[in-house]
PQR file of N, CA, C, O and H, with PARSE charges and radii, in Angstrom:
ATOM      1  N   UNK A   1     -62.787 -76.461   3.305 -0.4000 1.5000
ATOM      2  CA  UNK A   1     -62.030 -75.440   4.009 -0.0000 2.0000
ATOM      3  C   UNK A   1     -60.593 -75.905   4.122  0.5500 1.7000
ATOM      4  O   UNK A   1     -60.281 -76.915   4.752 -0.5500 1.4000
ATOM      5  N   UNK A   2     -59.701 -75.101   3.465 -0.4000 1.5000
ATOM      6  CA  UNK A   2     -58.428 -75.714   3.360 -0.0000 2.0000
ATOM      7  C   UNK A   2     -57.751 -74.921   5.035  0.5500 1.7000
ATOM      8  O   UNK A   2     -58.155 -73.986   5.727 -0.5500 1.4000
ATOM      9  H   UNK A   2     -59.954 -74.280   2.952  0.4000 1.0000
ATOM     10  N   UNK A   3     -56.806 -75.685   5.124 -0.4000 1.5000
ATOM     11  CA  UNK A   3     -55.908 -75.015   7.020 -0.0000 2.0000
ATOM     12  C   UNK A   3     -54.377 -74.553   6.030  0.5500 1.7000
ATOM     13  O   UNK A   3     -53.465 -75.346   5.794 -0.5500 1.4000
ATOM     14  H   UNK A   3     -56.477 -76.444   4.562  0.4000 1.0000
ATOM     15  N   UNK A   4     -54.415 -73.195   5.601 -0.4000 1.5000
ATOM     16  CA  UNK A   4     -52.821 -73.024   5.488 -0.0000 2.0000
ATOM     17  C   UNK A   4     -52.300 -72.403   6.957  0.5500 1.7000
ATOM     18  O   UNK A   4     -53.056 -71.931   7.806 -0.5500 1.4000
ATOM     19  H   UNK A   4     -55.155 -72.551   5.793  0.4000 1.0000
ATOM     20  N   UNK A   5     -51.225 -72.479   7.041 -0.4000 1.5000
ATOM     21  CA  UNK A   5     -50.148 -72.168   7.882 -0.0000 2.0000
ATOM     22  C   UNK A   5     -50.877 -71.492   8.872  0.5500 1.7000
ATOM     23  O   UNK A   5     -51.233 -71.722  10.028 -0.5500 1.4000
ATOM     24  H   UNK A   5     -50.610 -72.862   6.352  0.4000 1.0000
ATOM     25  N   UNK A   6     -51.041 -70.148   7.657 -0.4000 1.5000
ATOM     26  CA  UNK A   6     -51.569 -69.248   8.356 -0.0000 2.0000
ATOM     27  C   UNK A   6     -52.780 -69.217   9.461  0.5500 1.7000
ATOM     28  O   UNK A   6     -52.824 -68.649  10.552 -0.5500 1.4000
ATOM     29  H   UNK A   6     -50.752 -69.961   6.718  0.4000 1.0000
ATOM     30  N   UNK A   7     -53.730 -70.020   8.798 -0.4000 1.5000
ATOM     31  CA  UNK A   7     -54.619 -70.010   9.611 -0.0000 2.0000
ATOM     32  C   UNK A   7     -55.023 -71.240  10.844  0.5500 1.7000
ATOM     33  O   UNK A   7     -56.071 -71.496  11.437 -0.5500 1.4000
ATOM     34  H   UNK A   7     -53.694 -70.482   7.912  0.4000 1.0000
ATOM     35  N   UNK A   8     -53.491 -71.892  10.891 -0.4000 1.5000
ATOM     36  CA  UNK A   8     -53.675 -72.402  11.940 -0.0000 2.0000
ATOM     37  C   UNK A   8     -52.945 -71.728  12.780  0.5500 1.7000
ATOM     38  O   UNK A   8     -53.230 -72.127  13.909 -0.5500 1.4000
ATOM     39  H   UNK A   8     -52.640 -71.684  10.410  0.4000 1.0000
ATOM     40  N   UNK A   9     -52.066 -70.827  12.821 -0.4000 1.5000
ATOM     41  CA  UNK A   9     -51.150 -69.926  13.846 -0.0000 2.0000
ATOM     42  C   UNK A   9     -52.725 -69.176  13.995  0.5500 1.7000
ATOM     43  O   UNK A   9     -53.535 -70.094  14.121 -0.5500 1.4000
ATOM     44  H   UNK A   9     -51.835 -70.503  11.904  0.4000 1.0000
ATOM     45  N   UNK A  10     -53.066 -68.527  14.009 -0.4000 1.5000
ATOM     46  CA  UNK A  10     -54.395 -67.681  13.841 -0.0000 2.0000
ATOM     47  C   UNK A  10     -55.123 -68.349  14.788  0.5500 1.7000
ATOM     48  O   UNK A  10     -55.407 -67.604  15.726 -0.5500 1.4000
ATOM     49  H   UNK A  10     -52.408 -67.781  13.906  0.4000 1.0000
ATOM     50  N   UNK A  11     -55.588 -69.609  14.920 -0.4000 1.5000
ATOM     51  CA  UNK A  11     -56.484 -70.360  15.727 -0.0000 2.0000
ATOM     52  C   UNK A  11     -55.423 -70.560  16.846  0.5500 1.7000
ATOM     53  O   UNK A  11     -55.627 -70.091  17.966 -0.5500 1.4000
ATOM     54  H   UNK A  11     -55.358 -70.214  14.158  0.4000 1.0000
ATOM     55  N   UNK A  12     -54.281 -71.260  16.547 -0.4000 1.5000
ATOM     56  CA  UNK A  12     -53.950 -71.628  17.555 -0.0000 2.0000
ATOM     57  C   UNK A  12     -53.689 -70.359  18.855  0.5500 1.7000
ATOM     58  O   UNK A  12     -53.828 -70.450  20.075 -0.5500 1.4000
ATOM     59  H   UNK A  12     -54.116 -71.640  15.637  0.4000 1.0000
ATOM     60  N   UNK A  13     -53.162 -68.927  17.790 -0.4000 1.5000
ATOM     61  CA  UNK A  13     -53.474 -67.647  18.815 -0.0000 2.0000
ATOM     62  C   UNK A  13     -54.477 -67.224  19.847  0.5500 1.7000
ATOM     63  O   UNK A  13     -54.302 -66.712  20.953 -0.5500 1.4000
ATOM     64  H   UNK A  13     -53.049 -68.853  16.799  0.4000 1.0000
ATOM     65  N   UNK A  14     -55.923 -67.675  19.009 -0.4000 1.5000
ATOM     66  CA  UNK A  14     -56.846 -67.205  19.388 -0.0000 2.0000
ATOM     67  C   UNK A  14     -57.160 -68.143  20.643  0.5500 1.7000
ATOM     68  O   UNK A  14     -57.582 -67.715  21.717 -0.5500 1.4000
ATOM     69  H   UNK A  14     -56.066 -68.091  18.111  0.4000 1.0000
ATOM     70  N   UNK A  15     -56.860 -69.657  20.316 -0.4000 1.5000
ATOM     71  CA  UNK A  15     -56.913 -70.534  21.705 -0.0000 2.0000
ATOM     72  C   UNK A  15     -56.133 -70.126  23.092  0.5500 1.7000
ATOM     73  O   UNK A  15     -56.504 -70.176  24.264 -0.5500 1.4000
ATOM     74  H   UNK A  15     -56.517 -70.004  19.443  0.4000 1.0000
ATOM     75  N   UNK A  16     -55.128 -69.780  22.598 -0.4000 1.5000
ATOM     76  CA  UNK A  16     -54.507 -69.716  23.722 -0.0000 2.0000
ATOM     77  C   UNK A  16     -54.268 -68.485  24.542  0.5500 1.7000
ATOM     78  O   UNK A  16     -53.737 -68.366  25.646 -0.5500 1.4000
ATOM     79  H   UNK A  16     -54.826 -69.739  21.645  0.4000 1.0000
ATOM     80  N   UNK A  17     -54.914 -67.390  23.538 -0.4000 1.5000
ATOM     81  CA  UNK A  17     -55.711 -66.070  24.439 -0.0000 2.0000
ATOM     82  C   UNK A  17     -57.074 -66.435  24.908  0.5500 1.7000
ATOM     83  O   UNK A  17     -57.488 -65.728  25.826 -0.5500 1.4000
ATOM     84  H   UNK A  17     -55.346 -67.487  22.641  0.4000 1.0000
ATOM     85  N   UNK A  18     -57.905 -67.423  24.469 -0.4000 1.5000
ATOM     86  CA  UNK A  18     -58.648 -67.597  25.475 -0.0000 2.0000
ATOM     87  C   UNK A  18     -58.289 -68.650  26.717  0.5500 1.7000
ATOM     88  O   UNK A  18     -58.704 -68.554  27.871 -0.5500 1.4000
ATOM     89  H   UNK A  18     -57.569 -67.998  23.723  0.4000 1.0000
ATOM     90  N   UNK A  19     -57.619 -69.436  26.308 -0.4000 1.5000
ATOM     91  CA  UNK A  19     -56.996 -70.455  27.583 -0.0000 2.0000
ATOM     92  C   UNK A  19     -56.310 -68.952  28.558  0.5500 1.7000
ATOM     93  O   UNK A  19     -57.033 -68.654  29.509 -0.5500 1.4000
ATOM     94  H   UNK A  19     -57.281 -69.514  25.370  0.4000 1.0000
ATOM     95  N   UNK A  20     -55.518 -68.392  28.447 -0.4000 1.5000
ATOM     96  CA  UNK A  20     -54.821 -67.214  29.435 -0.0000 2.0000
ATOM     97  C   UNK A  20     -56.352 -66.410  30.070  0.5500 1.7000
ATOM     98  O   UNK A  20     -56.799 -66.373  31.216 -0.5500 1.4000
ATOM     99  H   UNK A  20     -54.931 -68.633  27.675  0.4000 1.0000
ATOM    100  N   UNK A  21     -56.737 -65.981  29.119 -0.4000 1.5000
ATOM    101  CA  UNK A  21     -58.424 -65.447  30.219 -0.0000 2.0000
ATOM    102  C   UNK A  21     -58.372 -66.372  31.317  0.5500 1.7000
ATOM    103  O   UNK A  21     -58.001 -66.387  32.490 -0.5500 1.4000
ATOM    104  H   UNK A  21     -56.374 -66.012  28.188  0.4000 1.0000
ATOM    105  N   UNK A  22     -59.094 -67.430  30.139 -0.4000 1.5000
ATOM    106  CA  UNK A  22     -59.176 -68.106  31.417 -0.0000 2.0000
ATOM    107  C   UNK A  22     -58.950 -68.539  33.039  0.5500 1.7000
ATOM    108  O   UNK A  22     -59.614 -68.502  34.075 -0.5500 1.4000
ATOM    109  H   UNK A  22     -59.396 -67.417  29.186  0.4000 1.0000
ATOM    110  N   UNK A  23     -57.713 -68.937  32.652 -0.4000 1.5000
ATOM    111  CA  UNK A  23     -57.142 -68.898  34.196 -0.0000 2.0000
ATOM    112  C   UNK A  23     -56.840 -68.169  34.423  0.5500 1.7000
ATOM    113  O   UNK A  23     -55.895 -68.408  35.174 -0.5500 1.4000
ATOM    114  H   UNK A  23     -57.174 -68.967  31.810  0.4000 1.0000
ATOM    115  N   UNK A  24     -57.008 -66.785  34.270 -0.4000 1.5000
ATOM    116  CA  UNK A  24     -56.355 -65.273  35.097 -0.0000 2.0000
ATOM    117  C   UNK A  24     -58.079 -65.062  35.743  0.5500 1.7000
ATOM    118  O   UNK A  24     -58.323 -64.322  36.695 -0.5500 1.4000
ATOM    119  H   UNK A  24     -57.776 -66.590  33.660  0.4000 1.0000
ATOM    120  N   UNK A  25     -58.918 -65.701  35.157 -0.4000 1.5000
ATOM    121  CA  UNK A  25     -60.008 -65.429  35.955 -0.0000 2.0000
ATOM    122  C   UNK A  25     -60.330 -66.288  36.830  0.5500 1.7000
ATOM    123  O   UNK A  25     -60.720 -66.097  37.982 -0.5500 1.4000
ATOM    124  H   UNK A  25     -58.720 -66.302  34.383  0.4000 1.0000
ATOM    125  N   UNK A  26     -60.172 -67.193  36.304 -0.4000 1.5000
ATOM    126  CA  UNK A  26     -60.049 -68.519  37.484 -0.0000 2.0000
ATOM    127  C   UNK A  26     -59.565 -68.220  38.729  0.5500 1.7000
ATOM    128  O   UNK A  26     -60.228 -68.223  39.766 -0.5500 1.4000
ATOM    129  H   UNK A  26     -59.856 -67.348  35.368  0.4000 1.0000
ATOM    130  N   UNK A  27     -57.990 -67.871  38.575 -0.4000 1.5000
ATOM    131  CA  UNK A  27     -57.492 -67.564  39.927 -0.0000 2.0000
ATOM    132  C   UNK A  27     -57.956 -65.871  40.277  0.5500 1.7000
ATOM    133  O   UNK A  27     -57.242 -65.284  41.089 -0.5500 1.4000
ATOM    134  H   UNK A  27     -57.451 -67.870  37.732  0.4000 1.0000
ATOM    135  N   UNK A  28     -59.110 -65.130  39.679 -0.4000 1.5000
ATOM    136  CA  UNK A  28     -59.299 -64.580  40.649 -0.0000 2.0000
ATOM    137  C   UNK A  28     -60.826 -64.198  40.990  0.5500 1.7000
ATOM    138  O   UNK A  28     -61.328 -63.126  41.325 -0.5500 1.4000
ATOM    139  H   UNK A  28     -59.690 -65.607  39.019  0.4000 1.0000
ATOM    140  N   UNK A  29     -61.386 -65.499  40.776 -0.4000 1.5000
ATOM    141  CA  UNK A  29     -62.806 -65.642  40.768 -0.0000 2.0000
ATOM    142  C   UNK A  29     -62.934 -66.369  41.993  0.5500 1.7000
ATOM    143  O   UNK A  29     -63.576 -66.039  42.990 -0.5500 1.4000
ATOM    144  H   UNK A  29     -60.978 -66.371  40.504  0.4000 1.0000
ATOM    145  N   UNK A  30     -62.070 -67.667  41.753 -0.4000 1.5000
ATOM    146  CA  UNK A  30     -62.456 -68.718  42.508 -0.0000 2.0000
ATOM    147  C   UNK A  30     -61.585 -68.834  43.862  0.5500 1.7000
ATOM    148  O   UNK A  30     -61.900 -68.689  45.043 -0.5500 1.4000
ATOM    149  H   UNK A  30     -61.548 -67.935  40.943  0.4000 1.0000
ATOM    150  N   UNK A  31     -60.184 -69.198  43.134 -0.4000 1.5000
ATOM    151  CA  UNK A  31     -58.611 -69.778  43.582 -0.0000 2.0000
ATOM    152  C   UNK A  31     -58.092 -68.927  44.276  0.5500 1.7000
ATOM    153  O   UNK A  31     -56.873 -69.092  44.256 -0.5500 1.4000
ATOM    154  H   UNK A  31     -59.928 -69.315  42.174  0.4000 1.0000
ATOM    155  N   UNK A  32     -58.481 -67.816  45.090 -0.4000 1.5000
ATOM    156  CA  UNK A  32     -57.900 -66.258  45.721 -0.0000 2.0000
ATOM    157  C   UNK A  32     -56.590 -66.256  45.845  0.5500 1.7000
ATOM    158  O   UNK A  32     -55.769 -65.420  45.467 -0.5500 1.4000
ATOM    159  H   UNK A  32     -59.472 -67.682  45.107  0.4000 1.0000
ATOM    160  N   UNK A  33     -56.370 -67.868  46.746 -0.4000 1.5000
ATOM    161  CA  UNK A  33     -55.286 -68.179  47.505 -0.0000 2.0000
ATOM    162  C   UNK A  33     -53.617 -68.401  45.912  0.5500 1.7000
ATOM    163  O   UNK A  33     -52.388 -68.338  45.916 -0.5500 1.4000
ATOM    164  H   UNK A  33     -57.037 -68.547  47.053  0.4000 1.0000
ATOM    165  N   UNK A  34     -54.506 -68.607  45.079 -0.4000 1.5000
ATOM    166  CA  UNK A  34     -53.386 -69.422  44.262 -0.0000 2.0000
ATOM    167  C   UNK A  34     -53.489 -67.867  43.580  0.5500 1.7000
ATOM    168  O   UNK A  34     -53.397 -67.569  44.771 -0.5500 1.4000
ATOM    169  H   UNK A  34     -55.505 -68.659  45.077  0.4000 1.0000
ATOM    170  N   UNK A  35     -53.560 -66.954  43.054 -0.4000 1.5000
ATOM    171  CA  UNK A  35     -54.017 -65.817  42.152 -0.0000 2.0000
ATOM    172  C   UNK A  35     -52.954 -65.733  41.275  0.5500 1.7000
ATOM    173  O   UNK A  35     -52.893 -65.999  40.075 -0.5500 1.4000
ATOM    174  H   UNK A  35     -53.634 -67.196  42.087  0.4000 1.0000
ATOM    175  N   UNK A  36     -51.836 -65.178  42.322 -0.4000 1.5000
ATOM    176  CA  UNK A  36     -50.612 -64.894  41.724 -0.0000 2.0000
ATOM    177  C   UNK A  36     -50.330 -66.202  40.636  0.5500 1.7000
ATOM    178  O   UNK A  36     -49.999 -65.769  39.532 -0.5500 1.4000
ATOM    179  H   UNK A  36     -51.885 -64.962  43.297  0.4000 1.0000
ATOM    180  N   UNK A  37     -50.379 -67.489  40.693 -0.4000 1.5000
ATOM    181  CA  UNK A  37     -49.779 -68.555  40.046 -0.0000 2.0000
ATOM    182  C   UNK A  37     -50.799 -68.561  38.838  0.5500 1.7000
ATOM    183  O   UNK A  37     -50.569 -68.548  37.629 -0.5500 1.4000
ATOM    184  H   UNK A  37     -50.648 -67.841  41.589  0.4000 1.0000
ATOM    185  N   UNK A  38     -51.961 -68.583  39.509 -0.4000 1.5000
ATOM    186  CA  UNK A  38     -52.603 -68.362  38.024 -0.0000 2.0000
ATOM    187  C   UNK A  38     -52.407 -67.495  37.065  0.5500 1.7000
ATOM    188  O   UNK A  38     -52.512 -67.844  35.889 -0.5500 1.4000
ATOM    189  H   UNK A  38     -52.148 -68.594  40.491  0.4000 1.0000
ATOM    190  N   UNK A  39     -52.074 -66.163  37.436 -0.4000 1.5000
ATOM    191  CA  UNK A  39     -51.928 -64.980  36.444 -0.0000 2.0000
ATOM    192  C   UNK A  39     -50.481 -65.202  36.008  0.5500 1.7000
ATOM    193  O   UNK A  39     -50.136 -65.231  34.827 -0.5500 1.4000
ATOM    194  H   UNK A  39     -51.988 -65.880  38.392  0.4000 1.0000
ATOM    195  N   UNK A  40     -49.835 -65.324  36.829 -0.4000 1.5000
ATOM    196  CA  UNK A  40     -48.560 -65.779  35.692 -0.0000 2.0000
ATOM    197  C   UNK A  40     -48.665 -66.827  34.478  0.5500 1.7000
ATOM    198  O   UNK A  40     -48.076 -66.558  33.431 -0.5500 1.4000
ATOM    199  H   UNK A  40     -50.115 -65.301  37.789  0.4000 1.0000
ATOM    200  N   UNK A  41     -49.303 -67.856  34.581 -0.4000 1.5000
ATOM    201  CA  UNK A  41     -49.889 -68.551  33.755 -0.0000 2.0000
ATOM    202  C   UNK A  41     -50.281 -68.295  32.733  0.5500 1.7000
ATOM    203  O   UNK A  41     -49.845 -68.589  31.620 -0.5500 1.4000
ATOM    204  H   UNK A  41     -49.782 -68.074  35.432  0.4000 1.0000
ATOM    205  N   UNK A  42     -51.658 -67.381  33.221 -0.4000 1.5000
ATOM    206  CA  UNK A  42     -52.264 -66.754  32.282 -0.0000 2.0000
ATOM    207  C   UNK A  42     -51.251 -66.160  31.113  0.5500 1.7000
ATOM    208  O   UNK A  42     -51.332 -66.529  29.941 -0.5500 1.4000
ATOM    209  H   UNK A  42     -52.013 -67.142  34.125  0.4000 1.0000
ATOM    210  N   UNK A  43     -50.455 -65.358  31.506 -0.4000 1.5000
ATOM    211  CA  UNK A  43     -49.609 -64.136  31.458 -0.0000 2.0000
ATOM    212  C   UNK A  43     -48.264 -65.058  30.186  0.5500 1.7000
ATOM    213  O   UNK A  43     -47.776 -64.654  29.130 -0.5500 1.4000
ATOM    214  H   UNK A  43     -50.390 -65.058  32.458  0.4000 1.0000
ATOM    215  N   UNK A  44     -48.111 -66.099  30.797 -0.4000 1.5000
ATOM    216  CA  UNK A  44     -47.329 -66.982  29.878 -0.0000 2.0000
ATOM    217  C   UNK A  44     -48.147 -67.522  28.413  0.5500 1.7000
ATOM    218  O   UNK A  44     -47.655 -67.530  27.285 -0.5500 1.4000
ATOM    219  H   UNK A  44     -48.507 -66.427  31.655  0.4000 1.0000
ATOM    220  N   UNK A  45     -49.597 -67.980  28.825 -0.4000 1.5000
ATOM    221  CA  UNK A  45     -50.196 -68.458  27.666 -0.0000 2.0000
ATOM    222  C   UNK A  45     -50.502 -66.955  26.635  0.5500 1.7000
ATOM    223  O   UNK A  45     -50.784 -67.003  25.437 -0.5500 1.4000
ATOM    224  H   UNK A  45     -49.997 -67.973  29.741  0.4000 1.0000
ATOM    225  N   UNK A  46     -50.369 -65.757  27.407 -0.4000 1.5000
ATOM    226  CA  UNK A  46     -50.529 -64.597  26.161 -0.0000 2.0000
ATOM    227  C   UNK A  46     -49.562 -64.624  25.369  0.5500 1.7000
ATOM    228  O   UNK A  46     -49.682 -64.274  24.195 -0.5500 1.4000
ATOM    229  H   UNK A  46     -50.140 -65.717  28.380  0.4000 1.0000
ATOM    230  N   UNK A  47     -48.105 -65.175  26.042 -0.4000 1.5000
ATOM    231  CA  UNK A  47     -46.358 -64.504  25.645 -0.0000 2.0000
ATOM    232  C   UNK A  47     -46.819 -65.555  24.554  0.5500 1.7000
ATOM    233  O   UNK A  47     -47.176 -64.988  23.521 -0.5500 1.4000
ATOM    234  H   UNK A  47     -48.008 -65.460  26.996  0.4000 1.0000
ATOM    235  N   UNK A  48     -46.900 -66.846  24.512 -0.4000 1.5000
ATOM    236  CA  UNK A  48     -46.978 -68.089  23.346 -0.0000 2.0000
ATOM    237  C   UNK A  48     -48.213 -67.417  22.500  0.5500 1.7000
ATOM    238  O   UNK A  48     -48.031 -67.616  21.299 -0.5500 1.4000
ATOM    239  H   UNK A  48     -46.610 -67.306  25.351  0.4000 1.0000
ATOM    240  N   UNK A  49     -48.866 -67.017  22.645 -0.4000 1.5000
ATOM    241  CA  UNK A  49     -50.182 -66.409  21.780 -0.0000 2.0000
ATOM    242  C   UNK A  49     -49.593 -65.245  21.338  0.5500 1.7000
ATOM    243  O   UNK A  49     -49.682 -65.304  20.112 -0.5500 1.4000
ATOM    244  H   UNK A  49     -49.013 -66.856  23.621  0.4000 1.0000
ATOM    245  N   UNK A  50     -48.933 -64.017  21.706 -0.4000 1.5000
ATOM    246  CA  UNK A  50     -48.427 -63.208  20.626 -0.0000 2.0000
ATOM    247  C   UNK A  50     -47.236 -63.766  19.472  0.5500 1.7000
ATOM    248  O   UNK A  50     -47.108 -63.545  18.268 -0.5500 1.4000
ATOM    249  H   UNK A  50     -48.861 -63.969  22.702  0.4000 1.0000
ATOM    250  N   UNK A  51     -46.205 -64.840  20.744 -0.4000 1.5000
ATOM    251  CA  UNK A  51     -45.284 -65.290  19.806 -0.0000 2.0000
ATOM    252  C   UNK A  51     -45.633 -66.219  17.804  0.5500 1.7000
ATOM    253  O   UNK A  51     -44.987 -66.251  16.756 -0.5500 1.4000
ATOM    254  H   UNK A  51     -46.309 -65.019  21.722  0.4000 1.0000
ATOM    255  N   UNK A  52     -47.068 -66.821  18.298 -0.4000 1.5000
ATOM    256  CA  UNK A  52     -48.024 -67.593  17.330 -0.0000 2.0000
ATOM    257  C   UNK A  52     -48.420 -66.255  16.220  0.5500 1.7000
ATOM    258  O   UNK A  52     -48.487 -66.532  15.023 -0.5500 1.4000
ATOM    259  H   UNK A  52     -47.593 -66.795  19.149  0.4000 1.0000
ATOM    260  N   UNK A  53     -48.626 -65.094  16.584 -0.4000 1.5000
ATOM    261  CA  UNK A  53     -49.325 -64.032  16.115 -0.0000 2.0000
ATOM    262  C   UNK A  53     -47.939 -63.420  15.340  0.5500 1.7000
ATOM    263  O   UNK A  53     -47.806 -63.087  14.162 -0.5500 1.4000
ATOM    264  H   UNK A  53     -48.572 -64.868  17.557  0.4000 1.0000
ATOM    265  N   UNK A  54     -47.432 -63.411  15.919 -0.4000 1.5000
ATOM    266  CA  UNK A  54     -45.916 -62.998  14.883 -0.0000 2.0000
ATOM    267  C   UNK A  54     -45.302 -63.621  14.256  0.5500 1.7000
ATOM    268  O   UNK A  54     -44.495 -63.151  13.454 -0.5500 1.4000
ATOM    269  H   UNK A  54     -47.540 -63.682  16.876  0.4000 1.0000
ATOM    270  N   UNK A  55     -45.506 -64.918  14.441 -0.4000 1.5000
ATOM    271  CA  UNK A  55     -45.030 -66.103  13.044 -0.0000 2.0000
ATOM    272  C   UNK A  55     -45.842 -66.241  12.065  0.5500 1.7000
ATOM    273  O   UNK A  55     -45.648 -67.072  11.178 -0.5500 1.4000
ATOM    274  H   UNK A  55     -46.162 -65.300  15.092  0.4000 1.0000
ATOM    275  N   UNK A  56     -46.789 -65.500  12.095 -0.4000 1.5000
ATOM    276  CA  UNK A  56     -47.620 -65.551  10.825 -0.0000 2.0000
ATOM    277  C   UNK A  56     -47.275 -65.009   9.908  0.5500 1.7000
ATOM    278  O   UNK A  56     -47.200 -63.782   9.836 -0.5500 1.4000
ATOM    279  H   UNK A  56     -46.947 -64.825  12.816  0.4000 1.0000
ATOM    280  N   UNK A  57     -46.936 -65.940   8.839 -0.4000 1.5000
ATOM    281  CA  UNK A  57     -46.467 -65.212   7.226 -0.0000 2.0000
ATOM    282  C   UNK A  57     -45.453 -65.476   7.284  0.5500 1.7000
ATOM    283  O   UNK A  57     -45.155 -65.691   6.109 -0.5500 1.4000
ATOM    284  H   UNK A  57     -46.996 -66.936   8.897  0.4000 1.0000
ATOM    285  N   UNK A  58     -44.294 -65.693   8.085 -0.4000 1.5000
ATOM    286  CA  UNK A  58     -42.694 -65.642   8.034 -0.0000 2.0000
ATOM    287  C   UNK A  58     -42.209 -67.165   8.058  0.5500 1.7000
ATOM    288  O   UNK A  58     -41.062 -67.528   7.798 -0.5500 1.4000
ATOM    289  H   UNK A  58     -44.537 -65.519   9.039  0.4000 1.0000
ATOM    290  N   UNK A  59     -43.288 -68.007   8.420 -0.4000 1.5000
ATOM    291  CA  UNK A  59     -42.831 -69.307   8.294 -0.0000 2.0000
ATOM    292  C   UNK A  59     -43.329 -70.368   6.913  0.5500 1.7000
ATOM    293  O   UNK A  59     -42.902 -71.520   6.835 -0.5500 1.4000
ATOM    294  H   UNK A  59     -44.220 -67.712   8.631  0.4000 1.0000
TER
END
């Protein structure tokens, strides 16, 4: 299995839309008190996960 470019922007997208789930559920499963900090978080690891999703092919 060869890793071009591409398909490590691809993984690395897909990680870090699930890392953002993650803690947007975290803080509002568990963390009530922290919510807001988590979802911004979250909310940041999507912005780097679309930015990964749009460098695909152009680099």
């Amino acid at each position: 299995m060869s890793l071009n470019k591409n398909k490590i922007f691809r993984i690395a997208a897909l990680i870090m839309t699930l890392l953002g789930t993650a803690l947007i559920l975290l803080g509002l499963m568990k963390y009530r008190e922290y919510a807001i900090g988590f979802s911004v978080a979250g909310a940041g690891f999507y912005a780097i996960a679309w930015a990964f999703n749009a460098l695909k092919g152009r680099l």
